[in-house]
N, C-alpha and C positions, 0 to 999 in steps of 0.2 A: 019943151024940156028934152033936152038930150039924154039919149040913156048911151050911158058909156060901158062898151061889153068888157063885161069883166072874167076874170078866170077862175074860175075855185079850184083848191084843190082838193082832193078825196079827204074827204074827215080818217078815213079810215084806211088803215094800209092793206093794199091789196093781198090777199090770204096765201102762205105760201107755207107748204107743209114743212114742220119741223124734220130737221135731221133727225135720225135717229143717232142714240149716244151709243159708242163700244157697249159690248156685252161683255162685263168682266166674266175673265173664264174663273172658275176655282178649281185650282186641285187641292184634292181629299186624299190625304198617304190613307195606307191599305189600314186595314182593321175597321175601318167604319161599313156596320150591316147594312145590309138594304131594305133601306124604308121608303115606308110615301106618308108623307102625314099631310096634313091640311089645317092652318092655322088662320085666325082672323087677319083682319087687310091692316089691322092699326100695330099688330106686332112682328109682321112678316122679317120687317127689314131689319128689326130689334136681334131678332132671333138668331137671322143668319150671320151677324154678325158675332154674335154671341157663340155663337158656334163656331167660327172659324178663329174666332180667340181662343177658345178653350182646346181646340185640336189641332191648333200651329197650322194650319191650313195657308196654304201659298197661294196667292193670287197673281196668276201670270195671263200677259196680253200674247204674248206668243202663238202662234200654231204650228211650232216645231213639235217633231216627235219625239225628238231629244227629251222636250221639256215636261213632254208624258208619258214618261215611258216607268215612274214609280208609284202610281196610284191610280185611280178612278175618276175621270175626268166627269165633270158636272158643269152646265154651262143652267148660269141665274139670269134672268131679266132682273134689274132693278128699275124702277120707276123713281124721281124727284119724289113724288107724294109718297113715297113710302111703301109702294104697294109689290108685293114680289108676286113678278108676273111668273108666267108658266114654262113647265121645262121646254126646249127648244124644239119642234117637234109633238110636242103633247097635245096635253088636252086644253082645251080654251076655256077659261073661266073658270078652273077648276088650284089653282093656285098651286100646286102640287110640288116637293120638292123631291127630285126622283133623281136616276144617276144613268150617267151612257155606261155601256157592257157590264151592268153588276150582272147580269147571267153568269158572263164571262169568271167576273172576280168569283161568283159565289162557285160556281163548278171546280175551279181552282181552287180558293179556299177547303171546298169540301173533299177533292180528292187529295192534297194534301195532309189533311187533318187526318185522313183515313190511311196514309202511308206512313204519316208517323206513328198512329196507333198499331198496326201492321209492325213498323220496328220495334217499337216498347212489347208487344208480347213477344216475337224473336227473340230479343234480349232475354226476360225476363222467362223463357223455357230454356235456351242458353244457360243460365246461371243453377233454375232448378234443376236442370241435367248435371249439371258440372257439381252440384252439391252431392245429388243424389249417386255420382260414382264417387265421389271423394268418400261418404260415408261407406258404400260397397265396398270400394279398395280396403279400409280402415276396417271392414269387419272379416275381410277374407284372411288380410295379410295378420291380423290378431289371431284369430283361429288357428290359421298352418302354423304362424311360429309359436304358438303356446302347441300344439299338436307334437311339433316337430321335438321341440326342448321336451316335453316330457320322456317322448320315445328314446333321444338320445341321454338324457341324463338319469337314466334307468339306475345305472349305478354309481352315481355324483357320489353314494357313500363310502366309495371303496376305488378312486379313482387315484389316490396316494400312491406314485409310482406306476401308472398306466401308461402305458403310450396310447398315441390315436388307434394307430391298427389295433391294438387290442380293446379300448371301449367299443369301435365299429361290429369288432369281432363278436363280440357278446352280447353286443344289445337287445339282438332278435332273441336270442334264444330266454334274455331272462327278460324281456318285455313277455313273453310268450306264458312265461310262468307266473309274473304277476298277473295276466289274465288267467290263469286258472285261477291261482289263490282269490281271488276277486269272484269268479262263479262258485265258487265253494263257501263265501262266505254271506252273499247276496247277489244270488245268482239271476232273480227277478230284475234287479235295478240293474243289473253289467247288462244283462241282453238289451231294455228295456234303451239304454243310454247308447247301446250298438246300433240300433233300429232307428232312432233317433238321427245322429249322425250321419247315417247310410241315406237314408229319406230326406234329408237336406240333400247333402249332397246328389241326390239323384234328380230332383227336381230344379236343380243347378245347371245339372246335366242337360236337362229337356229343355230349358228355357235358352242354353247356349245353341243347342240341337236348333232351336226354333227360329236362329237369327240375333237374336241378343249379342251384342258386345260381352266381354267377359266380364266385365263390373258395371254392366246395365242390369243388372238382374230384376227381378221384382223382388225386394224383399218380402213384405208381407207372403205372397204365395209358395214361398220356400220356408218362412215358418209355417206355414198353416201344413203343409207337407213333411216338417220335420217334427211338429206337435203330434199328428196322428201316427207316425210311427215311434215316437217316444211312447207316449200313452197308452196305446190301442196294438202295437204289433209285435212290440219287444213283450210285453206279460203277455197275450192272448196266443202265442208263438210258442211260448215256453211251456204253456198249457197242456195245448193241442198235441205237439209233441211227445207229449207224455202219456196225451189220452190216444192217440194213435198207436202207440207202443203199449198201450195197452190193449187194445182193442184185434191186435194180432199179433200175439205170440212165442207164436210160432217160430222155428229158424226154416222151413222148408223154402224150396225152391221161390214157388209161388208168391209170397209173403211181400216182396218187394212190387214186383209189376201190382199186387191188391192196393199195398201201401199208397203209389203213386197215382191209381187208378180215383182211390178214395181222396186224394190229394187234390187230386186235377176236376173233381166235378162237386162235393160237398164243400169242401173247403174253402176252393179259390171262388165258387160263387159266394159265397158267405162273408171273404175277407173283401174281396172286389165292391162288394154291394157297401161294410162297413170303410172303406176308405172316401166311396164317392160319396153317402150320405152325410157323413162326419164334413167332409171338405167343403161341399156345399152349403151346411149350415155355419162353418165358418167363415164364407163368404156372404155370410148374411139374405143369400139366398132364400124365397118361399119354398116352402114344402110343396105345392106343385112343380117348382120348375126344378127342383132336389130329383123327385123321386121321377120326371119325367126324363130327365137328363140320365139316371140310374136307368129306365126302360128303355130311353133308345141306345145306350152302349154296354147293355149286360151281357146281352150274344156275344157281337164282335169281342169284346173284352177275354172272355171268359176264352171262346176260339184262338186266339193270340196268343193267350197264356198257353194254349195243344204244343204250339212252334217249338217251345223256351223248356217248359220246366217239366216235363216226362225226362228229357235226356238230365237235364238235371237235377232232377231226384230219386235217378237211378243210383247214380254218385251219393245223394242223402241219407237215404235208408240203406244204401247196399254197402257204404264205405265208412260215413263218417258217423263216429260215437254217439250217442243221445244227446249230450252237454254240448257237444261242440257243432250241432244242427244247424243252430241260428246263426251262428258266425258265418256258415260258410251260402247258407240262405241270403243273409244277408249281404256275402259278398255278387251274389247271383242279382239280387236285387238292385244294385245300381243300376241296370240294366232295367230289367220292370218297371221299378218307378218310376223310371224316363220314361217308358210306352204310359204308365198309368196319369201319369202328369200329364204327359200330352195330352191323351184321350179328354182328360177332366177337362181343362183348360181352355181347350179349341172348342167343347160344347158349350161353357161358360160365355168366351169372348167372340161364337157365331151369334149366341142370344142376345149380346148386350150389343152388336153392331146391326144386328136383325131390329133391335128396339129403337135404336138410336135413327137408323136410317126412317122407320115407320115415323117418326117425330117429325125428321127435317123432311117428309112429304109431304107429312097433315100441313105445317105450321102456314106453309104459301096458301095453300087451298082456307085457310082460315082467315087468313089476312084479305084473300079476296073476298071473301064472303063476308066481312066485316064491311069493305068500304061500298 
């Protein structure tokens, strides 16, 4: 028998490695956070599809820079079977869908976020600035001109044939007399409403003294300053006055340097102590930090007042009438309660910057001790 040589061919083709298929790129526009999640193998490929439906997401083969230059570049392996392989560079076997430079995006995003926040409170002290002098403006310019129109229309009843020069002419002199006729008739309330106005205005005074714009004022602290001398210095003034003049006499030489002497050490510690105590419990201030704020400025205070009011109440007792004391005290006093307002104020706003800064040291040292 002949064997006739024959040829087979390979049953099987010989093994040649698959190409590997593009890796579609996807871009993700901005706003999507950085995650990593890990989903089963049977809905990997469900999902990301799912997902770039739902977020318009663009699938580009490009590796232009042009073409990513508005989002967050993420590069997906897909598999045929379904299975969404790992981020490029990742980890192996761990299916992860994760994003190139979200560091990048998230630092960005974050300081962002935090300069727009930065502009929205700019604005928003902007605006409560610009309110809060528009209300100052509107109570200064109400006051002078109701002030003002009272002083000149002193005599609107009798102005039938006046001319200007002669209303000008008069005004002073019968404004002057309707203040007496007014302390003759409630002479506690005229002072009481002097003392009042003067003490605004002087705490006006100090806060402009202090740097303040002219209608940046603080309101509140100019009431609380124009309340204690309404209430507390215009009657207690008028009092005093009268118990002082009683208490000497006498018309001899002497009489006036005792006067100012009793003035300058009983008195102004007495009134110094009720103006700082008073002001600080309307600042809702503790009683320790009242009466300690009263002990560290009762010296210096009281020393200050030596400078000022001896030469001026040489002029009190030596010159002006009993009634007309407070008027001319209080014209003195604008003066005063700019140094008294300061004084108050700067021991106020050393404590409340002394607290606040104690806060913003602890807070870091807590925060580390916490983590």
């Amino acid at each position: 028998m002949a064997f006739v040589s024959q040829r087979f061919l390979p049953i099987t083709k010989p093994f040649t490695e698959p190409k590997s298929k593009p890796r579609p790129t996807i871009f993700l526009p901005k706003g999507l956070p950085q995650t990593s999640r890990i989903f089963s193998s049977t809905n990997r490929k469900r999902w990301v599809v799912a997902v770039a439906e739902e977020l318009d997401v663009i699938p580009v083969q490009s590796s232009d820079s042009t073409d990513q230059q508005d989002g967050v570049l993420a590069r997906i392996e897909v598999e045929e079977e379904g299975e969404l392989a790992n981020q490029v560079g990742g980890f192996a076997g761990e299916g992860r869908f994760s994003f190139e430079g979200a560091g990048e995006f998230q630092g960005f995003s974050s300081s962002s976020s935090s300069s727009r926040s930065l502009e929205g409170e700019g604005e928003a002290k902007d605006v409560e600035r610009l309110i809060d002098r528009s209300i100052n403006a509107t109570i200064v310019l109400a006051a002078g001109s109701f002030a003002v129109t009272k002083l000149l229309t002193i005599d609107a009843d009798y102005w039938h044939g006046w001319t200007i020069f002669e209303i000008l002419r008069y005004a002073p002199q019968h404004n002057w007399s309707a203040y007496e006729e007014a302390l003759k008739a409630n002479p506690v309330f005229a002072k009481m409403v002097i003392s009042g106005v003067v003490y605004s205005l002087g705490d006006w005074i100090a806060q402009c003294f202090d740097g303040k714009p002219l209608f940046e004022f603080d309101r509140a602290r100019m009431l609380r300053s124009g309340l204690v001398g309404f209430t507390l210095h215009g009657s207690l003034s008028h009092y005093y006055y009268q118990f002082c003049e009683a208490l000497f006499p006498s018309q001899d030489w002497w009489v006036v340097p005792a006067k100012v002497a009793f003035d300058q050490t009983l008195w102004a510690a007495v009134w110094n102590s009720i103006y700082y105590t008073v002001v600080g419990f309307l600042r809702f201030d503790s009683p320790a930090n009242v009466f300690g704020e009263l002990k560290a400025t009762f010296w210096p205070m009281l020393t200050a007042g030596w400078k000022l009011w001896p030469f001026a109440h040489l002029i009190t007792y030596g010159v002006i009438p009993l009634e007309q004391r407070l008027l001319w005290v209080d014209c003195v006093e604008l003066i005063w309660v700019t140094i008294l307002s300061t004084y108050s104020n700067e021991k106020s706003e050393a404590r409340v910057s002394e607290a606040s800064a104690e806060v913003a040291s602890s807070s870091p040292s807590t925060g580390s001790s916490e983590k």
